[in-house]
C-alpha positions as CSV (number, residue, x, y, z in Angstrom):
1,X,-52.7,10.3,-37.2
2,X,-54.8,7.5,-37.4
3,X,-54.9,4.7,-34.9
4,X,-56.1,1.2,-36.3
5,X,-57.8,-1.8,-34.2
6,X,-57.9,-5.4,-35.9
7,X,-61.6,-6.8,-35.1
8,X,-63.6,-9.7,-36.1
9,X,-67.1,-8.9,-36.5
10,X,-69.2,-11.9,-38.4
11,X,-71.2,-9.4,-40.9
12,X,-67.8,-7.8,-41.7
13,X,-65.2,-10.0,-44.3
14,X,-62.8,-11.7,-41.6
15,X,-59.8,-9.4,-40.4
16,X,-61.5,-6.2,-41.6
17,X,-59.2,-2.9,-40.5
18,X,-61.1,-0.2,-38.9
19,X,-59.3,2.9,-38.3
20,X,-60.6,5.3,-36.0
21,X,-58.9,9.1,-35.6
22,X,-55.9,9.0,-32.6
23,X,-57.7,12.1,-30.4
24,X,-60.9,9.4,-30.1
25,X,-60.3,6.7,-27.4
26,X,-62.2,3.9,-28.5
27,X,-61.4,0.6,-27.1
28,X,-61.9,-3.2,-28.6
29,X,-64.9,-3.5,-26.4
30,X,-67.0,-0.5,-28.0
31,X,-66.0,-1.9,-31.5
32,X,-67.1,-5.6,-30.7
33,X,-70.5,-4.0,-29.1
34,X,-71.2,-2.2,-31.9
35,X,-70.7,-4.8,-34.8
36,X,-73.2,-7.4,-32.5
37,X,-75.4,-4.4,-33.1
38,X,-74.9,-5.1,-37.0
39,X,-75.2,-8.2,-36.8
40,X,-78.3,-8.6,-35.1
41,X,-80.2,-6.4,-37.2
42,X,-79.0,-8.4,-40.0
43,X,-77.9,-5.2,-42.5
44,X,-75.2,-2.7,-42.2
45,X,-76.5,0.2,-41.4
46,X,-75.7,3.1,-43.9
47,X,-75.3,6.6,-42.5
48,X,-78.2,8.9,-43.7
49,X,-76.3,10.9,-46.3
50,X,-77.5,14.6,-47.4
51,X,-78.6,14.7,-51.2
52,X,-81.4,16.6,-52.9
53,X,-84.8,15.4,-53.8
54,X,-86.0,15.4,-56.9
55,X,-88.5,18.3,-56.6
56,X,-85.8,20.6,-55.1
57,X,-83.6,19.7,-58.0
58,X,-86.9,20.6,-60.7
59,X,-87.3,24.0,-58.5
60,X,-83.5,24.6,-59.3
61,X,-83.8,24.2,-62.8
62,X,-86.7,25.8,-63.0
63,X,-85.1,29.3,-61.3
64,X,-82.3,28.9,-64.2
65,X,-84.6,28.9,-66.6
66,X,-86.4,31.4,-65.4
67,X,-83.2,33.8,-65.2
68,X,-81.8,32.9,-68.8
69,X,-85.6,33.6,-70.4
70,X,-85.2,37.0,-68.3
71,X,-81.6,37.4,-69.9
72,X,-82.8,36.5,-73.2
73,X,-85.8,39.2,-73.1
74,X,-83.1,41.7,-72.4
75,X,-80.8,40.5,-74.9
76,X,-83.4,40.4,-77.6
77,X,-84.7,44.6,-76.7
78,X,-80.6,45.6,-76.6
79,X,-80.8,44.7,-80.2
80,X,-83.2,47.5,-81.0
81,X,-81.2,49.5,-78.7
82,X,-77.5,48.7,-80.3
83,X,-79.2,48.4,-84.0
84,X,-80.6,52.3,-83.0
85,X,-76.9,54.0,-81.6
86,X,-75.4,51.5,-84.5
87,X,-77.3,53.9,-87.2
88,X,-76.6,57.1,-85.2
89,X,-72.6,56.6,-84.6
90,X,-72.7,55.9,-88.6
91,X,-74.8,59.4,-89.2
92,X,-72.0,60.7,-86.9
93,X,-69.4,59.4,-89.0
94,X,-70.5,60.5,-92.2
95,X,-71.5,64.1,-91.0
96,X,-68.2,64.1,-89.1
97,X,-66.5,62.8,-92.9
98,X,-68.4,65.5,-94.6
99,X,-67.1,68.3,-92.4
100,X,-63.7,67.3,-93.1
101,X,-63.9,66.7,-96.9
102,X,-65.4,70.3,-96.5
103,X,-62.0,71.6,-94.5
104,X,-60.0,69.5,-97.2
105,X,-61.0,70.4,-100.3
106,X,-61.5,74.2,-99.4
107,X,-65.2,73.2,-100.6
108,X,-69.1,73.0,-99.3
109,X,-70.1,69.5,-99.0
110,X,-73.2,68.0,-97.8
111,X,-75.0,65.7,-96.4
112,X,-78.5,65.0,-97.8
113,X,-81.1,63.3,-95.9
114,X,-84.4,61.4,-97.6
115,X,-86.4,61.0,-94.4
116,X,-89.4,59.2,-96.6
117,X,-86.7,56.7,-97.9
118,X,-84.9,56.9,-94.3
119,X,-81.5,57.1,-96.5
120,X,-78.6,59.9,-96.8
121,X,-76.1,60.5,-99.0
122,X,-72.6,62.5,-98.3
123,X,-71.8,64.5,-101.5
124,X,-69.4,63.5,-103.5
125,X,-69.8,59.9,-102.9
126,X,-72.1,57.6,-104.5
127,X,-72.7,55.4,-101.4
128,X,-76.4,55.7,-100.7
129,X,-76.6,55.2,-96.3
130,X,-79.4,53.7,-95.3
131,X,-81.2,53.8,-91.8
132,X,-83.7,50.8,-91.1
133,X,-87.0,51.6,-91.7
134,X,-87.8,50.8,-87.6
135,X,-86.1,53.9,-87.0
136,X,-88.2,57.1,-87.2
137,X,-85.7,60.0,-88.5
138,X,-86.4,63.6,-87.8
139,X,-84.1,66.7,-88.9
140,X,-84.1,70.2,-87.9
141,X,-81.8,72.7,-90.6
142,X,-82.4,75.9,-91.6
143,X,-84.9,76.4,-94.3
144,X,-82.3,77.4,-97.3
145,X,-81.5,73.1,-96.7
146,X,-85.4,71.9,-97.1
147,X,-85.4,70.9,-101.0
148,X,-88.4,69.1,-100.7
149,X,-90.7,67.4,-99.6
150,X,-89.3,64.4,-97.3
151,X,-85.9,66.0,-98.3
152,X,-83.4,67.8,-96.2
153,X,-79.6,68.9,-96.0
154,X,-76.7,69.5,-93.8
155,X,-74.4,71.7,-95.2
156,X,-70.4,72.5,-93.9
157,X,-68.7,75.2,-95.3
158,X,-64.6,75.4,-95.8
159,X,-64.2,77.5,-92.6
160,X,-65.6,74.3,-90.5
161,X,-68.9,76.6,-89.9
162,X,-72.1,74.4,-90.9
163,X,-75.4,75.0,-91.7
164,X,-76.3,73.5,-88.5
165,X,-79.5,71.3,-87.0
166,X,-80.4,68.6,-85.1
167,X,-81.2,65.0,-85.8
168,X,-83.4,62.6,-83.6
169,X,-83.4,59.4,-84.5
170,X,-86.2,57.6,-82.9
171,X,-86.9,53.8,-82.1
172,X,-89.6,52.7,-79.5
173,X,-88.9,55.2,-76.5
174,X,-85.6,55.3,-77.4
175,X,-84.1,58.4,-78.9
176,X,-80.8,59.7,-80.1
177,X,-80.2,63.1,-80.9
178,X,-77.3,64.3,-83.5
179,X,-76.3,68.4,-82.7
180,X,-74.8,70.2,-85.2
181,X,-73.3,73.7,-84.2
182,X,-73.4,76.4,-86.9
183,X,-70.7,78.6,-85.9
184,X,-68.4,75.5,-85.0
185,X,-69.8,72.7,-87.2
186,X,-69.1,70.5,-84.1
187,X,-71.1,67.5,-84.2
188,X,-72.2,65.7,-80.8
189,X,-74.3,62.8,-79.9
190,X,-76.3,62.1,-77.1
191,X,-78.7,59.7,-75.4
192,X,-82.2,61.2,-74.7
């Protein structure tokens, strides 16, 4: 609770309030000594508040800027990264697809790969998949799947068995690697 003295100082407005917490014992005669002290100086002296220059403020902004270029530069190299798993989950998908058309339809089907156009092709389907061309593709099979030059195949069978291989898919010093099992014609991806 607050406890409230009724003064007259000159350099104050006549009848100014000046309330001073209840635990402080301050009496009429400390209040009138220390507005003379105003008054004589002839300005009301303001407390010295805390505040920030204007070089800490520019060393502030600075920092920020500092951390979002930093967050930008990763940003900008998780493209590559995301635009490189992006075209491996979708080589996933279609070999995964082409395992199952081949379980369906009591049938071989294939996928063929064009590693000098960096497309493929699931067969059956007249979709052409195409991988962007910063993405260096590389496919081990079996040799009965090399049909030419630049030109290779992954073939499933109707018992879910596969030709089998491996695909790299390369980007920078980033690489993911597609493993397909011949006996099993599983199909797993991993980060290398």
């Amino acid at each position: 609770m607050m406890q409230c003295l009724q003064i007259q100082p000159i350099s104050l407005r006549k009848g100014a309030i000046v309330c001073y917490p209840k635990n402080l014992h301050y009496s009429e005669a400390d209040i009138k000594h220390s507005s003379t002290k105003i008054q004589r100086s002839g300005f009301i002296a303001v407390s010295s508040s805390k505040g920030f220059t204007l070089l800490e403020i520019m060393l502030v902004l600075f920092i920020v800027i500092l951390g979002f270029a930093a967050i930008g530069l990763n940003i900008s190299s998780g493209n590559d990264a995301t635009k490189l798993q992006s075209a491996a989950r979708d080589m996933v998908s279609a070999l995964r697809f082409a395992k199952g058309q081949a379980l369906i339809s009591h049938a071989e089907t294939t996928v063929a790969l064009d590693l000098n156009e960096n497309t493929y092709t699931v067969s059956d389907r007249d979709k052409v998949y195409t991988i962007p061309d910063t993405i260096a593709l590389t496919v081990v099979t079996a040799q009965e799947e090399l049909t030419g030059k630049g030109l290779a195949s992954i073939r499933f069978f109707p018992d879910g068995s596969s030709s089998g291989g491996r695909i790299k898919l390369e980007m920078n010093s980033a690489i993911w690697q597609i493993d397909i099992n011949w006996l099993t014609g599983q199909i797993e991806l991993e980060d290398k």
